[in-house]
TIVO-2410 file (N, C-alpha, C; in nm, 3 decimals):
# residues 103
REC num residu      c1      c2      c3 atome chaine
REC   1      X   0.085  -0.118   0.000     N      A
REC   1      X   0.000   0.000   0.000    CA      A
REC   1      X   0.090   0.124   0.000     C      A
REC   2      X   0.069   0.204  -0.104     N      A
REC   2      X   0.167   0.349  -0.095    CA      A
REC   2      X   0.040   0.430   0.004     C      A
REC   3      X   0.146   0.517   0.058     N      A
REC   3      X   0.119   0.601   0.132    CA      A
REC   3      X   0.102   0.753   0.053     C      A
REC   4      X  -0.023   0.867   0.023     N      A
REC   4      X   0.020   0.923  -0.005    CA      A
REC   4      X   0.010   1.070   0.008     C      A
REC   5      X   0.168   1.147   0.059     N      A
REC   5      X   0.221   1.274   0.106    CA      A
REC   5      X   0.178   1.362   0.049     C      A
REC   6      X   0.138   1.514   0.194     N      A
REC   6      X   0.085   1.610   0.133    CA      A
REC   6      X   0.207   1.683   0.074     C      A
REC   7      X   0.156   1.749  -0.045     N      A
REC   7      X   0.221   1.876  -0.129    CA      A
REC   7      X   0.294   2.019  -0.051     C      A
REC   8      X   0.392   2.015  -0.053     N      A
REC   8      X   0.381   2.104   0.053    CA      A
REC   8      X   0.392   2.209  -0.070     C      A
REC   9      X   0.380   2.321  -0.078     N      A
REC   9      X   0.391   2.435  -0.156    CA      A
REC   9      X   0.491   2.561  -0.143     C      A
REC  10      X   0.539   2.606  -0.281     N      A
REC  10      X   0.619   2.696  -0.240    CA      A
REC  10      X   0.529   2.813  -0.212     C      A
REC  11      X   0.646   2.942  -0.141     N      A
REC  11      X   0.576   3.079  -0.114    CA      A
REC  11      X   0.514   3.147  -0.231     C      A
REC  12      X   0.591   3.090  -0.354     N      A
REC  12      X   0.552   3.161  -0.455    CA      A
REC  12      X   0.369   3.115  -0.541     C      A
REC  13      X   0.361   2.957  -0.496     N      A
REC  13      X   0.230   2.887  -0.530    CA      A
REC  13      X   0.119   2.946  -0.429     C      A
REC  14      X   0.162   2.960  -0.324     N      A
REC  14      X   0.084   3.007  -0.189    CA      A
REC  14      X   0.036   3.165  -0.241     C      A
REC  15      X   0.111   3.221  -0.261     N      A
REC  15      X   0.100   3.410  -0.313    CA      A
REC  15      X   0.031   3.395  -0.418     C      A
REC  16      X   0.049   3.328  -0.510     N      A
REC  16      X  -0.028   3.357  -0.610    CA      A
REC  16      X  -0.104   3.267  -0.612     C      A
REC  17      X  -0.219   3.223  -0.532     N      A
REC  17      X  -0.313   3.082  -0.495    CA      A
REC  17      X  -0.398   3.248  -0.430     C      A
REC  18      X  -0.281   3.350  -0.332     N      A
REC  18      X  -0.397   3.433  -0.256    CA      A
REC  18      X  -0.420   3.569  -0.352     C      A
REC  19      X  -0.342   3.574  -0.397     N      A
REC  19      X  -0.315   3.739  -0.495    CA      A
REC  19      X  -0.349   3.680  -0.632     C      A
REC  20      X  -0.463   3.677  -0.678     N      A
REC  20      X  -0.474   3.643  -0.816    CA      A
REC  20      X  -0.416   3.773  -0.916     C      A
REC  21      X  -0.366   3.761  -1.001     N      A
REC  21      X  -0.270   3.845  -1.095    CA      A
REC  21      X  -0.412   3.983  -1.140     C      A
REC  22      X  -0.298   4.082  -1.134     N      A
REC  22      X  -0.401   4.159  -1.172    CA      A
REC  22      X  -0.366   4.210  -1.289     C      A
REC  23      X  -0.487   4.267  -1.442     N      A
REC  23      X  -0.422   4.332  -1.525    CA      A
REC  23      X  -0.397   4.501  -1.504     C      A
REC  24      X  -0.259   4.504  -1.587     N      A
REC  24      X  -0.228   4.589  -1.517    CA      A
REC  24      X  -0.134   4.704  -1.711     C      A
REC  25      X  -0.121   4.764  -1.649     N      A
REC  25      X  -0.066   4.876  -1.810    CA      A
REC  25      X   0.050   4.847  -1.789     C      A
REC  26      X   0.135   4.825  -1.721     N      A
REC  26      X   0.276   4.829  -1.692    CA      A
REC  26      X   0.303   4.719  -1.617     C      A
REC  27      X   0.394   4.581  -1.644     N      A
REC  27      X   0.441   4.481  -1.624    CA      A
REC  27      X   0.577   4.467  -1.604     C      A
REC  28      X   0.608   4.421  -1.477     N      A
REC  28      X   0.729   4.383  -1.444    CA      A
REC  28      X   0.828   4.253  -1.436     C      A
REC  29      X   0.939   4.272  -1.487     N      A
REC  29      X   1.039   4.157  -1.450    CA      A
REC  29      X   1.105   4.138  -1.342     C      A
REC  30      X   1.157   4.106  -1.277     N      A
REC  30      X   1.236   4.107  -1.155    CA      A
REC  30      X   1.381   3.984  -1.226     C      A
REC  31      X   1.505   3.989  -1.225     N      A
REC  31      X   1.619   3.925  -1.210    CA      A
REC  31      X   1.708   3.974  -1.094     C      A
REC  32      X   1.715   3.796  -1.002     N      A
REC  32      X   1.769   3.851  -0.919    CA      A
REC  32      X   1.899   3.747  -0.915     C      A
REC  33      X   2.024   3.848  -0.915     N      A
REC  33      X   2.191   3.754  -0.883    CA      A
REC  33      X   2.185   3.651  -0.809     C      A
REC  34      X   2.071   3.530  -0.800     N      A
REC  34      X   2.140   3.475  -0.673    CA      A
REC  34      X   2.212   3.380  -0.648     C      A
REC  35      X   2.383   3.419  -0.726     N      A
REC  35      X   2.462   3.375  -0.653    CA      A
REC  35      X   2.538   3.438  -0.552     C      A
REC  36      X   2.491   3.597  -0.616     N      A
REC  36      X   2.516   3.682  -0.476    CA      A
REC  36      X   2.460   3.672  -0.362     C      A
REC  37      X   2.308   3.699  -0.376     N      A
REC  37      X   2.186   3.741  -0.284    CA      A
REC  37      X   2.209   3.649  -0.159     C      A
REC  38      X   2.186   3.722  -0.044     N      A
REC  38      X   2.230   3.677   0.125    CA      A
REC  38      X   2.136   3.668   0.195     C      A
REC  39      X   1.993   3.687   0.098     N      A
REC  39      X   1.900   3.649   0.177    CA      A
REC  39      X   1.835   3.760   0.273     C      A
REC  40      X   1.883   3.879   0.276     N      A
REC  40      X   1.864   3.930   0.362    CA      A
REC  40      X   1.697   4.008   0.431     C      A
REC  41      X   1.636   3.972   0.312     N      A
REC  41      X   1.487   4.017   0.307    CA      A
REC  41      X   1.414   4.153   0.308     C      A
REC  42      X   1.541   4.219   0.275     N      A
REC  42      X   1.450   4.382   0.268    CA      A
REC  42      X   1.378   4.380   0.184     C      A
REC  43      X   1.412   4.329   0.045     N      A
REC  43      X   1.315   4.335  -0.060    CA      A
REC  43      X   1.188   4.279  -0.047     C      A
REC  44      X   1.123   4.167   0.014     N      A
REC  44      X   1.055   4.097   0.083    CA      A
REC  44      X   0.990   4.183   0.149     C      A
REC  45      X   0.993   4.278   0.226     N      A
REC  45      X   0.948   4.369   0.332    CA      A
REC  45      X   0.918   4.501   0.251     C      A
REC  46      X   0.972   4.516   0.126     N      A
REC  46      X   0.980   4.622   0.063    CA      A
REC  46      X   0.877   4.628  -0.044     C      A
REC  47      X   0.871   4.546  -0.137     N      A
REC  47      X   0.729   4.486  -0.196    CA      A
REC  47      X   0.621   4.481  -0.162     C      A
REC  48      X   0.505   4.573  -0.229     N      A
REC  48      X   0.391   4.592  -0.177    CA      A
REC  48      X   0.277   4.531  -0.255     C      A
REC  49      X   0.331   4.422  -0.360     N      A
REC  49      X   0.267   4.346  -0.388    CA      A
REC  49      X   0.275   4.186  -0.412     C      A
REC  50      X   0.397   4.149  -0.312     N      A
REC  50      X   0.428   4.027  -0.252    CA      A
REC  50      X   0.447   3.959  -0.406     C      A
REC  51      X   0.554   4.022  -0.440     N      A
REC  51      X   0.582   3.941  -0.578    CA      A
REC  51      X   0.734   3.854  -0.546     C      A
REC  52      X   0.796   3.889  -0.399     N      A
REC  52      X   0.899   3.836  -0.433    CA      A
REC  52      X   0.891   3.763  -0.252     C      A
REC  53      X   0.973   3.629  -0.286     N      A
REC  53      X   0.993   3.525  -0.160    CA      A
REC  53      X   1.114   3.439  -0.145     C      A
REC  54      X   1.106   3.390  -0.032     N      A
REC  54      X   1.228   3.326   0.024    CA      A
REC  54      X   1.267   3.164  -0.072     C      A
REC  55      X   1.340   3.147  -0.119     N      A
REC  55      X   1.345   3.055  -0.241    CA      A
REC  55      X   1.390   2.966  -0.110     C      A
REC  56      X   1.360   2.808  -0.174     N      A
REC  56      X   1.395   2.676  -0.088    CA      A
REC  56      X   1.534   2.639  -0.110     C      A
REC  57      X   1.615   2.702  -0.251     N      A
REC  57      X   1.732   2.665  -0.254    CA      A
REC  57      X   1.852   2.698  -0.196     C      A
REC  58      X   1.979   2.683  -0.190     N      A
REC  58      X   2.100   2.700  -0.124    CA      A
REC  58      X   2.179   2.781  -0.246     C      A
REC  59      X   2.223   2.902  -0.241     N      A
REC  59      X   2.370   2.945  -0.327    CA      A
REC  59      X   2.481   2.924  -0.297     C      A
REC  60      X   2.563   2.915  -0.386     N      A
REC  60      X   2.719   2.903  -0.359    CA      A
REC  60      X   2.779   2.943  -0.252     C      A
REC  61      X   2.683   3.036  -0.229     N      A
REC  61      X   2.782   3.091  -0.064    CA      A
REC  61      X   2.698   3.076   0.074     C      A
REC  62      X   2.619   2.965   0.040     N      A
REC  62      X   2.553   2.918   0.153    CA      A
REC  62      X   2.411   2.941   0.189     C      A
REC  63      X   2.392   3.065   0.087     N      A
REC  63      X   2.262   3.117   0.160    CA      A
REC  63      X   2.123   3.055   0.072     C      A
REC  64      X   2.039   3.044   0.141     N      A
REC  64      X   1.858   3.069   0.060    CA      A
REC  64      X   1.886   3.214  -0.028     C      A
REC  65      X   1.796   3.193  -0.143     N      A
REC  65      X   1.809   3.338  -0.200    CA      A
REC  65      X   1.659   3.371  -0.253     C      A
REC  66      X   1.666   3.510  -0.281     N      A
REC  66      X   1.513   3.520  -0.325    CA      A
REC  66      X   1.488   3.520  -0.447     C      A
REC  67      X   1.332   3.447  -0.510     N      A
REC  67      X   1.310   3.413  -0.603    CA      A
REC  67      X   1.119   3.507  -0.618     C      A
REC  68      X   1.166   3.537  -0.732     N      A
REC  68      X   1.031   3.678  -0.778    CA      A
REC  68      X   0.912   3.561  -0.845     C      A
REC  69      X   0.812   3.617  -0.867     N      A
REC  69      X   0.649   3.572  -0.911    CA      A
REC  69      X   0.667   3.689  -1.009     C      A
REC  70      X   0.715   3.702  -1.126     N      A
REC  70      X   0.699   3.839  -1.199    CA      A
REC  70      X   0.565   3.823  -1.308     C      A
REC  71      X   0.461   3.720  -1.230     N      A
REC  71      X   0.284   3.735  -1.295    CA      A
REC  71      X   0.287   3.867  -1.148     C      A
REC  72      X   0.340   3.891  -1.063     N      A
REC  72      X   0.252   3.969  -0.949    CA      A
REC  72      X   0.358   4.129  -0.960     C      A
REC  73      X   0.450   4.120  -1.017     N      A
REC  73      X   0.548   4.201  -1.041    CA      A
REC  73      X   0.496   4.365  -1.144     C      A
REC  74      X   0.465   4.458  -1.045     N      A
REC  74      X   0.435   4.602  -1.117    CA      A
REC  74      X   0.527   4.665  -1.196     C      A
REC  75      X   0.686   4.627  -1.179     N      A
REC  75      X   0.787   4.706  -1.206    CA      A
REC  75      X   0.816   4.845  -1.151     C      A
REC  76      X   0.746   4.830  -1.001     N      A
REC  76      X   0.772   4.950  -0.886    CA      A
REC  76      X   0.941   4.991  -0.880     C      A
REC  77      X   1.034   4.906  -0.867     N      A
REC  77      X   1.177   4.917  -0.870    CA      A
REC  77      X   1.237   4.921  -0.706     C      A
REC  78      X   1.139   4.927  -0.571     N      A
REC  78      X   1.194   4.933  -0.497    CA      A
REC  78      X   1.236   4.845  -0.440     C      A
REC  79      X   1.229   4.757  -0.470     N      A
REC  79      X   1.296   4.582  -0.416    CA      A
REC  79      X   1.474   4.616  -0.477     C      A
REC  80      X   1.492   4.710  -0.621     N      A
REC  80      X   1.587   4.697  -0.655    CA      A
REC  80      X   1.687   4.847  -0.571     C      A
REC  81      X   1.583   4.917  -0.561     N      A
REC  81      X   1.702   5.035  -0.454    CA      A
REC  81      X   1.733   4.965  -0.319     C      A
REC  82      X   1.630   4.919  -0.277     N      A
REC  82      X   1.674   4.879  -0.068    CA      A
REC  82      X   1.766   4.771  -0.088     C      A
REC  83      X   1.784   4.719  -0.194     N      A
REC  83      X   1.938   4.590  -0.147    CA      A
REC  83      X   2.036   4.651  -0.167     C      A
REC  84      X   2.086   4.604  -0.074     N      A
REC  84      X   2.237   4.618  -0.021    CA      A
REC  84      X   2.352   4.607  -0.104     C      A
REC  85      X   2.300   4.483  -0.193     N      A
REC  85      X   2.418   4.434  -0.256    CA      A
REC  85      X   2.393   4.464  -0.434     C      A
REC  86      X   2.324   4.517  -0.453     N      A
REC  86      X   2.259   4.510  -0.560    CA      A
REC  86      X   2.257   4.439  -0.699     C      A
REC  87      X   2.167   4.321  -0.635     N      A
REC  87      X   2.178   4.234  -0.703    CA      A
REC  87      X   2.036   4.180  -0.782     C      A
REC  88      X   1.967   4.295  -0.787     N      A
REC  88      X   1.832   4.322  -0.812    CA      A
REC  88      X   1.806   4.385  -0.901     C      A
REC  89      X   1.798   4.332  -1.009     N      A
REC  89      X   1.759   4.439  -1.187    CA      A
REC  89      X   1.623   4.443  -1.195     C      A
REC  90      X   1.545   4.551  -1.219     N      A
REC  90      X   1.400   4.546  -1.283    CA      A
REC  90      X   1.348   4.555  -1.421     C      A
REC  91      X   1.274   4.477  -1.515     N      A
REC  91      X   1.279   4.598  -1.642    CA      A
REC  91      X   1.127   4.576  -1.652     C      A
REC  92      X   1.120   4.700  -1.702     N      A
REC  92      X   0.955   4.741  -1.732    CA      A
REC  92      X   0.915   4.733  -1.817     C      A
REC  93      X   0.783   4.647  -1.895     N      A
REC  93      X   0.745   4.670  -2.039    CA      A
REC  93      X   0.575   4.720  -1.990     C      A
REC  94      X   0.550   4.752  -2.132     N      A
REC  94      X   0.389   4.764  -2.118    CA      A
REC  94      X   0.359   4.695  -2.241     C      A
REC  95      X   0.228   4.669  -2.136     N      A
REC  95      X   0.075   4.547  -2.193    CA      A
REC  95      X   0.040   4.598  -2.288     C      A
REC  96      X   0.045   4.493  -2.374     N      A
REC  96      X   0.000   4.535  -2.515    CA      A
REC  96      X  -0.160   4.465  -2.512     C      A
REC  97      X  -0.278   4.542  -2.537     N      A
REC  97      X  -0.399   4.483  -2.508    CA      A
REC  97      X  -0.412   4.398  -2.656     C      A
REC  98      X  -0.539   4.264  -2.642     N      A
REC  98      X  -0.510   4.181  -2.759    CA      A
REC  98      X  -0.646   4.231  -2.824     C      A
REC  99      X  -0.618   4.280  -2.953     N      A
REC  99      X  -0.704   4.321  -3.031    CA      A
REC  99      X  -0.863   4.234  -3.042     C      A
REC 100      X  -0.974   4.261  -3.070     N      A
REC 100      X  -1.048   4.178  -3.056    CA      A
REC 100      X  -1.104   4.151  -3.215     C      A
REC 101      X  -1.117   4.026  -3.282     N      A
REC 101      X  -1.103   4.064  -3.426    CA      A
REC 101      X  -1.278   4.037  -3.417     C      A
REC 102      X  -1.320   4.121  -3.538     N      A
REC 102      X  -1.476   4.176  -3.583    CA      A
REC 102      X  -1.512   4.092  -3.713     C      A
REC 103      X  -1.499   3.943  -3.716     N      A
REC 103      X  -1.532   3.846  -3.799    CA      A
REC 103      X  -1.584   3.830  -3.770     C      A
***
């Protein structure tokens, strides 16, 4: 008989399970270094639309690093001024709306 284990979920399935994506004119990317990133969580605290979380993995230099949801990502940029190390690029595009065709 298999036994069978609950799912545990990442922060990022959890956030966007509670924050359904919103449309929006201006869409953001988030890239973040992390073979730099130390984890330190300002950006986390700094984000006001919980696009970015504590990743499950390990970097080269020991640490958890953070990993972005850029469906929840505005392209605000302040996740990329408050780090320290700056290892936080943003780039901004805008939504191109999809034409509706009149056939």
């Amino acid at each position: 008989m298999q036994k069978h284990l609950p799912k545990f979920l990442t922060m990022v399935e959890i956030l966007t399970a509670i924050a359904p994506v919103k449309q929006r004119k201006v869409k953001g990317k988030v890239l973040i270094d992390s073979k730099r990133c130390k984890a330190c969580e300002i950006c986390i605290a700094e984000c006001k639309e919980q696009a970015l979380s504590l990743g499950e993995n390990i970097n080269q230099r020991g640490y958890r690093f953070i990993v972005a949801n850029n469906d929840l990502c505005t392209g605000c940029v302040n996740c990329a001024l408050v780090c320290p190390d700056a290892v936080i690029t943003v780039y901004r595009t805008n939504v191109k709306k999809k034409k509706e065709s009149t056939t």
